[in-house]
GUDREN-30903 format. One record per residue (C-alpha): x, z, y; residue number from 0. Coordinates in steps of 0.05 Angstrom, whole numbers, plus 5000, padded with zeros to 4 digits. Layout:
# residues N
      x      z      y   seq
      X      Z      Y   NUM
...
# end
This chain:
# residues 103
      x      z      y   seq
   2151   9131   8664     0
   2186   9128   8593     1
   2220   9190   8567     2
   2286   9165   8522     3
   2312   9212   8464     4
   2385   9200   8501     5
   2412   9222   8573     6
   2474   9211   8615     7
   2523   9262   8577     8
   2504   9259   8504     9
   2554   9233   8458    10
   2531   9181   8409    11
   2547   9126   8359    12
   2536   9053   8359    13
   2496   9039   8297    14
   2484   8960   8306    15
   2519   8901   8339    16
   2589   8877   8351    17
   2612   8946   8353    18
   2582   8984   8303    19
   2614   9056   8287    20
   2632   9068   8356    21
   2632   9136   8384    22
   2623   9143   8461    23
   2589   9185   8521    24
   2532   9161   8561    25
   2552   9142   8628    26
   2489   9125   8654    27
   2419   9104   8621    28
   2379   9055   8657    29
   2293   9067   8638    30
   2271   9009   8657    31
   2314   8968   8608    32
   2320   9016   8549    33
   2394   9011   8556    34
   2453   9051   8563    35
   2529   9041   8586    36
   2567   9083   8524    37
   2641   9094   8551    38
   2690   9055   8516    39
   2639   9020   8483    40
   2618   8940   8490    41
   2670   8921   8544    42
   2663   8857   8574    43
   2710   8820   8615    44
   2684   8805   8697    45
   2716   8764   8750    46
   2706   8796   8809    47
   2728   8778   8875    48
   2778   8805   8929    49
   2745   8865   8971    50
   2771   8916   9009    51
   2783   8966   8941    52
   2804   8911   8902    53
   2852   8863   8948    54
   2880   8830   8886    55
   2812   8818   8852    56
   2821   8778   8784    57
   2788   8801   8713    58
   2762   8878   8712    59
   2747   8907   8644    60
   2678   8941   8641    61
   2628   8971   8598    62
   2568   8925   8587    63
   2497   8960   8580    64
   2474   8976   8508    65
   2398   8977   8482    66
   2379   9056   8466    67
   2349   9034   8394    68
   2432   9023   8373    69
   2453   9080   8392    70
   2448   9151   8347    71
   2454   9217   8370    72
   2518   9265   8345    73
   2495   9334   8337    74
   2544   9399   8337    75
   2571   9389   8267    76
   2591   9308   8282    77
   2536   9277   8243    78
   2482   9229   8268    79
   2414   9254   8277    80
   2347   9236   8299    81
   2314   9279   8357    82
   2250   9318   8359    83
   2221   9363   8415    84
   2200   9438   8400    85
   2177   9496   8443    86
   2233   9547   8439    87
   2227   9614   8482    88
   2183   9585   8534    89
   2212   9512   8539    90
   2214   9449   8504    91
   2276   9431   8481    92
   2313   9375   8441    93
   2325   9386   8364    94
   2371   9354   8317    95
   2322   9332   8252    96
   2381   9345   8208    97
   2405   9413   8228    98
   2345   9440   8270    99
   2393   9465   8318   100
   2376   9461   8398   101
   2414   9397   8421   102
# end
């Protein structure tokens, strides 16, 4: 199984594509794909149809998965940063290449 430097949480920012310079959460991350649904981020339009939680149907707004190679992580202090692992206390953690903080 593939590990990804992003998980379901982390805030990042787009950094190619259509929406370039968007900031968002991960909703989900999908590790088969490589992608990830960013809140707010790459919203498509769907028709869906009538059901019993949506009698009216018609066109739903929706977050469209994006690849995990356009996406950068935001550390602490709002920048973007690149991730590497260390062994901290025990554990391995995440670490911000910029800062060297713990992520």
């Amino acid at each position: 199984m593939k590990k990804l430097k992003v998980k379901t949480g982390d805030t990042v920012r787009i950094i190619a594509g259509d929406h370039k310079g968007t900031e968002g959460k991960i909703l989900s991350v999908n590790l088969e794909k490589n992608k990830a649904i960013v809140e707010g981020a790459n919203m498509v339009s769907k028709h869906q149809k009538p059901s019993a939680q949506n009698p009216q149907g018609g066109i739903v707004k929706m977050e469209a998965p994006i690849h995990v190679s356009n996406l950068s992580l935001i550390d602490k202090s709002g920048e973007t940063t690149r991730v590497g692992y260390e062994i901290r206390d025990g554990k391995k953690v995440r670490v911000s290449k910029k800062s060297n903080e713990v992520i």
